[in-house]
C-alpha positions in Angstrom: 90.0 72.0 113.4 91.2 75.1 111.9 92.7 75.5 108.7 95.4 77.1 109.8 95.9 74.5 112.3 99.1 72.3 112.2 98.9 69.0 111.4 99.7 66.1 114.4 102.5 64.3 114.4 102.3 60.7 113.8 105.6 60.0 115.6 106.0 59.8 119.5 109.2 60.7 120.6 110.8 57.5 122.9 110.2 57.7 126.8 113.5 55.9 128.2 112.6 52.9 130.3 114.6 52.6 133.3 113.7 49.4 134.9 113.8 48.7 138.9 116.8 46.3 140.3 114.9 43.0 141.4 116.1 40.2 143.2 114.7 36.6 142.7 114.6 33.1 141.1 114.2 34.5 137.1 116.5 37.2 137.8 119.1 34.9 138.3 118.4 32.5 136.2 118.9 35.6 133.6 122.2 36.3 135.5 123.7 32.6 134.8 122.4 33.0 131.5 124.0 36.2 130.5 127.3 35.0 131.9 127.1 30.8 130.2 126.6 33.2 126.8 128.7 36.2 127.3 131.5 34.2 128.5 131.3 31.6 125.5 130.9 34.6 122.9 134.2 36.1 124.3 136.7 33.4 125.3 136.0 30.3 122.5 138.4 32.0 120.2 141.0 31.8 122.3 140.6 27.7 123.2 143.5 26.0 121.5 142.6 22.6 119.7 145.7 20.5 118.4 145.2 19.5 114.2 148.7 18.4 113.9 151.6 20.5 112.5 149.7 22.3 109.0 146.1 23.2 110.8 145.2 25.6 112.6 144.8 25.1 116.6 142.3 27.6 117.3 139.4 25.0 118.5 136.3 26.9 117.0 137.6 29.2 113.0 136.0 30.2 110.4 139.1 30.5 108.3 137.7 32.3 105.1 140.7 32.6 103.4 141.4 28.5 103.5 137.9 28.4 103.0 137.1 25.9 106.1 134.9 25.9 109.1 136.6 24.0 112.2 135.1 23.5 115.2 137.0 21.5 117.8 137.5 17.9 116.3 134.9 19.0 113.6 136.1 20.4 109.8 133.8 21.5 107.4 134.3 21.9 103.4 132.9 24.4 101.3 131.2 21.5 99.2 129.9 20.7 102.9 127.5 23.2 103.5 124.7 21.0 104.5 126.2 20.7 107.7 125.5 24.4 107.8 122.2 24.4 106.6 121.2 21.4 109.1 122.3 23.7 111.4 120.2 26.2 110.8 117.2 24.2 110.8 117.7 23.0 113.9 118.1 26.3 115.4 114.6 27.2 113.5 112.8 24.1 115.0 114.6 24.7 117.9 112.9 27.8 118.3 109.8 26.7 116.8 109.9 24.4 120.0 110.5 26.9 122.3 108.3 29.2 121.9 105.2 26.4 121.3 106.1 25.6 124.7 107.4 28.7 126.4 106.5 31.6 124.8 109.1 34.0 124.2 111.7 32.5 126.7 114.2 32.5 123.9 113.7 36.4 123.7 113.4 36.8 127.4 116.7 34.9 128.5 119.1 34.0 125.5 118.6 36.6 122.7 121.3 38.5 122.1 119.8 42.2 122.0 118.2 41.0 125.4 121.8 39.5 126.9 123.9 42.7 125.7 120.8 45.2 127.1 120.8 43.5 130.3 124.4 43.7 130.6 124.1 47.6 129.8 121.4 48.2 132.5 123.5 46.4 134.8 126.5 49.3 134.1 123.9 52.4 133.9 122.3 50.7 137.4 125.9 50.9 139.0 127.1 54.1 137.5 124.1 55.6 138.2 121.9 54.3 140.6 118.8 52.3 140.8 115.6 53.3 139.0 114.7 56.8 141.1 118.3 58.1 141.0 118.2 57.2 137.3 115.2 58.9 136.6 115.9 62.3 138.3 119.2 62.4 136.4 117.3 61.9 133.1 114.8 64.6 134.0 117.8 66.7 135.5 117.5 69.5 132.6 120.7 71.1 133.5 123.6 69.5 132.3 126.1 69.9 135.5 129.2 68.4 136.2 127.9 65.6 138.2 125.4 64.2 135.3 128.1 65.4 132.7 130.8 62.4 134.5 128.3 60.4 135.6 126.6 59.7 131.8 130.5 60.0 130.6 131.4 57.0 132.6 128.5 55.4 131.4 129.0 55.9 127.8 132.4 54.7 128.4 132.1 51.3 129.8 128.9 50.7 127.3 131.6 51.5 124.6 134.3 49.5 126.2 131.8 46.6 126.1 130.8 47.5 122.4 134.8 47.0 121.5 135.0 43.6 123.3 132.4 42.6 121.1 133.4 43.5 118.0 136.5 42.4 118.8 135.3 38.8 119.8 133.9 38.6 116.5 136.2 39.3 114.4 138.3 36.7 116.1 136.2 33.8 115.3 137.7 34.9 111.5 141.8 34.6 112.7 143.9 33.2 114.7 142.6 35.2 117.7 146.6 35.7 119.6 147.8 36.6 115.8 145.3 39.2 115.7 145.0 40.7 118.7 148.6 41.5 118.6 148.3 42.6 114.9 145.0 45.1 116.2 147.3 46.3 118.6 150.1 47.4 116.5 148.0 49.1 114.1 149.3 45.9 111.6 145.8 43.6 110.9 143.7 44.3 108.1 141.4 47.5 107.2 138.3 45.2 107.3 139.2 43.6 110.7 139.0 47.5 112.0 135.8 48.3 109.5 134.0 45.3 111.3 135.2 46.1 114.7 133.7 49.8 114.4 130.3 48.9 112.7 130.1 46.0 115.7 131.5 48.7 118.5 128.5 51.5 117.2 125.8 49.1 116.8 126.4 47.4 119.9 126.5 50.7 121.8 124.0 52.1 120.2 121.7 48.7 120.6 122.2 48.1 124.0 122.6 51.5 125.2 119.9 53.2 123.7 117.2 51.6 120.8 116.9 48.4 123.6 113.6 47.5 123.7 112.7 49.1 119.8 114.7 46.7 118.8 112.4 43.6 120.1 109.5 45.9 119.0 110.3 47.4 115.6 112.9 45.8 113.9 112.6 42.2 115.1 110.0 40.0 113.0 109.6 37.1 116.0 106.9 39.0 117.9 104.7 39.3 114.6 105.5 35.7 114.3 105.3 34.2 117.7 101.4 33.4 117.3 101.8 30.8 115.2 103.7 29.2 117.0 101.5 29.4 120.4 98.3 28.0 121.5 96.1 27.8 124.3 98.5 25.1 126.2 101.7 27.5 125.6 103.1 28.8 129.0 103.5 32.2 128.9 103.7 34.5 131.9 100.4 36.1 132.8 98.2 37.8 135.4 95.7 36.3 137.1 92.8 39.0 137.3 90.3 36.4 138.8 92.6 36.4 141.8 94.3 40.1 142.0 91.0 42.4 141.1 89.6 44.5 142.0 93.1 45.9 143.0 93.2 47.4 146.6 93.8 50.9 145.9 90.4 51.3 143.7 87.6 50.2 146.1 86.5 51.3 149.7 87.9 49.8 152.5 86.1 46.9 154.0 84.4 45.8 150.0 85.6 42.5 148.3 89.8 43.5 147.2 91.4 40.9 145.0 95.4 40.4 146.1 96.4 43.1 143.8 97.8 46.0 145.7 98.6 47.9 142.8 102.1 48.7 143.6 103.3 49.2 140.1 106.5 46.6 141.2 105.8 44.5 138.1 105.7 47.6 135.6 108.7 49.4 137.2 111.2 45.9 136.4 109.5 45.8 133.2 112.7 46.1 130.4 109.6 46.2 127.8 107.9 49.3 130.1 104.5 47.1 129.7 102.2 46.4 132.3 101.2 42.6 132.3 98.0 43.0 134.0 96.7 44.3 131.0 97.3 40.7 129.4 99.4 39.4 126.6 100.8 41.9 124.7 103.5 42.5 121.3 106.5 44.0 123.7 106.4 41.1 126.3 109.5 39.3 125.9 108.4 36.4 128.9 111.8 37.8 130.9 109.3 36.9 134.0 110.9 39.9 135.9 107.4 40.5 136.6 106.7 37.5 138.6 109.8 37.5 141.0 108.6 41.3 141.7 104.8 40.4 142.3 106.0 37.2 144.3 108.3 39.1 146.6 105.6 42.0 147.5 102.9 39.2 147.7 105.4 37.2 150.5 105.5 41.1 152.3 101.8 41.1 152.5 100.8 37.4 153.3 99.3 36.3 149.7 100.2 33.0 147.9 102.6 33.8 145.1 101.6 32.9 141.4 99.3 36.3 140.9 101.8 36.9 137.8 103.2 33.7 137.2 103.7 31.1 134.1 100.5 30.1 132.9 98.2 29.2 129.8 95.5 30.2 128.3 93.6 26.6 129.3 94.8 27.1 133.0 92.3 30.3 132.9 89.5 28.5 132.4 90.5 25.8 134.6 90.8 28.3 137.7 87.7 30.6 137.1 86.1 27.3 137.3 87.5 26.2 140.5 89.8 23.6 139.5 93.5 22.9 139.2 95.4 23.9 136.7 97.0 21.3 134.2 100.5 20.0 135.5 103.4 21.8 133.6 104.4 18.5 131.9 101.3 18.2 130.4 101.3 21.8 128.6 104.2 20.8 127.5 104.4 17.5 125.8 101.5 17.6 123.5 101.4 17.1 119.5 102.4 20.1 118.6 106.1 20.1 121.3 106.2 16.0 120.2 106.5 17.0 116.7 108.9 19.5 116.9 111.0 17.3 118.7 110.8 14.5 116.8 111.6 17.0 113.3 114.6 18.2 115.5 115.9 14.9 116.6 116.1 13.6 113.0 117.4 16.3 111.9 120.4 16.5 114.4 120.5 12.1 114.3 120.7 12.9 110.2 123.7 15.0 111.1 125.6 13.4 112.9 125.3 9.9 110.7 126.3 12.3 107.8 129.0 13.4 109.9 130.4 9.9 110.9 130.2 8.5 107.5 132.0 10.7 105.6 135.2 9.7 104.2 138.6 11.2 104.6 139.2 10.5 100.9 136.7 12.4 98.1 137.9 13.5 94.1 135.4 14.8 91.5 135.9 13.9 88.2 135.0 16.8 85.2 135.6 16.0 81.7 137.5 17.9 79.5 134.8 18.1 76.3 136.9 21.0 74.1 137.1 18.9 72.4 134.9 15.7 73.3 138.3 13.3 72.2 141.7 13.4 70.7 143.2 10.9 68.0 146.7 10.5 68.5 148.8 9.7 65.7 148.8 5.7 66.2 144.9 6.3 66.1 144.5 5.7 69.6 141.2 8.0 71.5 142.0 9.8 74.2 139.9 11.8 76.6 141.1 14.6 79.1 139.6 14.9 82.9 140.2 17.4 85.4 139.9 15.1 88.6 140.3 17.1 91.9 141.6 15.1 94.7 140.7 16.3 98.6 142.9 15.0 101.5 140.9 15.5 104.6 143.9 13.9 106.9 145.9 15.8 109.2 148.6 14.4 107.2 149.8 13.8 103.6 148.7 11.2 101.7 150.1 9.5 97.9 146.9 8.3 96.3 147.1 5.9 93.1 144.3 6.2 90.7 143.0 3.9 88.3 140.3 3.0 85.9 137.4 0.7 85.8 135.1 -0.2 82.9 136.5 -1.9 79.9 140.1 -3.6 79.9 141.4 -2.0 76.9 141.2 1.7 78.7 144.2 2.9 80.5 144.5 5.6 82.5 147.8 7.9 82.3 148.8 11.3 84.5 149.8 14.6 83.4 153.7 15.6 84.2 153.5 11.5 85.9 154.9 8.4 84.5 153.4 6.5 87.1 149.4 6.3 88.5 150.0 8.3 92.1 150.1 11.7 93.1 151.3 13.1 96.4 148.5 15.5 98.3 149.4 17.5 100.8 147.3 17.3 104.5 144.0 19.1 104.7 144.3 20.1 101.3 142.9 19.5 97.4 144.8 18.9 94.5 143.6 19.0 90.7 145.5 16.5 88.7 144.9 16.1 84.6 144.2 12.8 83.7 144.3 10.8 80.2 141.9 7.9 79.2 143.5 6.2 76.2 141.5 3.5 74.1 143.7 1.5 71.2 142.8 2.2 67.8 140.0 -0.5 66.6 139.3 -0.9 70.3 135.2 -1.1 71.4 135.5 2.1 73.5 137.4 3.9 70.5 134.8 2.9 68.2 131.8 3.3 70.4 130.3 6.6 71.0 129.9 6.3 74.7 131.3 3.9 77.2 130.7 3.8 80.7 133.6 4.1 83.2 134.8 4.4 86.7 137.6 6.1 88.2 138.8 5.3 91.1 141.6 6.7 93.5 142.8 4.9 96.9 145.4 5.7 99.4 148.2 3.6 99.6 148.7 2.5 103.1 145.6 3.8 104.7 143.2 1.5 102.2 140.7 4.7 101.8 139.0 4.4 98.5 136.7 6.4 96.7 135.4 6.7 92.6 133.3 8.7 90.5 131.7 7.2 87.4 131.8 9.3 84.2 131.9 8.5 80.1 134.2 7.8 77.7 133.5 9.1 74.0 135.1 7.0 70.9 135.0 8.0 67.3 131.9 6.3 65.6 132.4 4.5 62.8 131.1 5.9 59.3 
């Protein structure tokens, strides 16, 4: 190379994929897919759920301001963020499980950069025409006026989509009527508009353009997805034994494998990969592949199943002239079983959490600047802050009182008597007094062990927190 000679680039500029329409049993599942999700994503907001007269009724809220999460019948506290958390472990095992036994078929079907992309090719397909009308307008070089309206409609409805999804999400955050009216009239807050934008660009942007660099640079699943396959793990795959040689490389009349090498399974390719190649990074398991390879294999008279859903141990099953394993048996094995049985407990774990939590809770935090007071007829006193939560629809007067030794009474702050009124759905933080006589054990003791407990009257909820009392030692 010469001195002189420029460097080369280490960057290759994106070719656009524009993948063929195809027609068959994995292409519509992906169709009932895309419209199960898209249709949940954009009108649960807008399900009403009765609470009673001081909730909310929007069925699924994540009310930030009232710091809440509701969802339907279900309310969740800030101090109840397990709930979240199991959550979220069971959407990671989930996954775990999924892919052990599929592959990428949570990529391929249910993933939202694949969901949103596939609605977007849907809009360019119909704006513009199927793959070959698509392609000569990309490699049109003049920039008439039919490519000019034609990409202009295009980037419209992709934007249009964009703003329905931002603002779906930001209604999961309000009431979503309240909103959309305030959105309207130019009235809701800056951040509701800050959130729709960022949402509205990255969607378009997403789905329009980056689509499958998305799955391939910024997504870590791909680089993660081995560990969580082995050889029993159905994946979709070519089966060279039965499609080479490929027709259209050997001399008529010599052994031809099924393979006519009609490029159908690369051009509906959203990845732009060609399977026959074998298991590669940008697969995404959409199995697009197979209902193009089945439908030109029923045009020529072959078997379908030359790209199909397959492992690794069903290759060396075949070659050898047997059957391949039933599909049940790929996948219940150890690895599915135990993924399954880690998911179950943790959703059974859930749910008993769920159904044995009371509607009554306080938290009892004492007051230790200072540790105790000596009132003037030499009685000991100690302060608590004691927060109350009311988890009923309704409001509820809750009488505390104290357990431990008989000579400690309990008092209220701005109360003569031992209830407080709490409002529905709500907390309240109420000072309380412990008072031991003077010469008393607890005022002479330096610790005593107490409980305080708090009960609604009428309903018969009770709950208690245990905490210390401190005395003066005696010298």
């Amino acid at each position: 190379m010469s001195d002189n000679a420029p460097a080369p680039s280490l960057y290759a500029a994106r070719e656009p994929i524009f993948p063929k329409r195809v027609s068959g049993h994995y292409r519509n599942l992906k169709w009932i897919i895309m419209a199960v999700t898209l249709g949940i994503y954009y009108l649960l907001p807008w399900i009403r759920w009765d609470r009673g007269e001081a909730l909310p009724d929007q069925a699924v809220l994540l009310d930030l301001a009232g710091r809440r999460f509701y969802f339907f019948w279900i309310e969740i506290w800030p101090h109840e963020f397990y709930f979240v958390a199991g959550l979220l472990i069971m959407a990671g095992l989930g996954l775990f499980l999924f892919t052990s036994a599929l592959g990428r078929v949570w990529c391929g079907y249910a993933c939202p950069q694949t969901v949103w992309t596939d609605l977007f090719i849907a809009v360019e397909r119909w704006v513009e025409g199927d793959r070959n009308a698509r392609l000569r307008l990309h490699r049109q070089k003049k920039w008439d006026l039919r490519k000019a309206r034609l990409n202009i409609t295009k980037w419209t409805l992709w934007l249009l989509i964009g703003l329905a999804t931002g603002g779906a999400w930001v209604f999961y955050f309000a009431d979503a009527p309240t909103l959309a009216r305030d959105l309207v009239t130019l009235n809701a807050a800056p951040v509701a508009y800050i959130t729709m934008a960022i949402l509205t660009g990255t969607t378009f942007l997403f789905g329009g353009f980056a689509r499958e660099q998305i799955c391939n640079y910024a997504c870590p699943w791909p680089r993660i997805q081995a560990a969580m396959m082995d050889e029993d793990t159905l994946t979709v795959a070519y089966r060279p034994w039965r499609g080479e040689p490929r027709k259209h490389h050997v001399p008529e009349g010599e052994t031809q494998g099924d393979c006519i090498d009609c490029m159908a399974c690369v051009n509906v390719c959203p990845a732009g990969i060609d399977i026959r190649d074998g298991q590669q990074l940008e697969c995404i398991t959409c199995a697009l592949c197979i209902d193009a390879c089945d439908d030109i294999m029923a045009k020529i008279g072959k078997p379908r199943g030359l790209i199909d859903y397959m492992a690794l141990t069903d290759e060396h099953s075949e070659r050898a002239g047997n059957a391949p394993k039933p599909i049940i048996k790929h996948i219940l094995r150890p690895r599915t079983i135990l993924y399954t049985a880690l998911w179950a407990a943790v959703g059974f774990a859930l749910v008993f959490a769920l159904f044995i939590r009371s509607d009554l809770e306080l938290t009892v935090a004492p007051v230790r600047n200072p540790t105790f007071v000596t009132l003037s007829d030499g009685s000991i006193r100690n302060t608590y802050d004691v927060r109350l939560r009311n988890k009923t629809a309704d409001p509820q007067t809750m009488r505390l009182s104290v357990k431990g030794h008989p000579a400690i009474r309990l008092q209220l702050e701005g109360s003569i008597y031992q209830a407080v009124d709490v409002a529905a759905d709500a907390t309240f933080l109420q000072r309380v007094y412990l008072v031991a006589p003077n010469g008393s054990d607890p005022a002479i003791t330096d610790s005593t062990g107490v409980r305080i407990w708090v009960e609604t009257l009428g309903g018969g909820d009770r709950a208690y927190r245990d905490t210390t009392f401190n005395g003066r030692v005696q010298q």
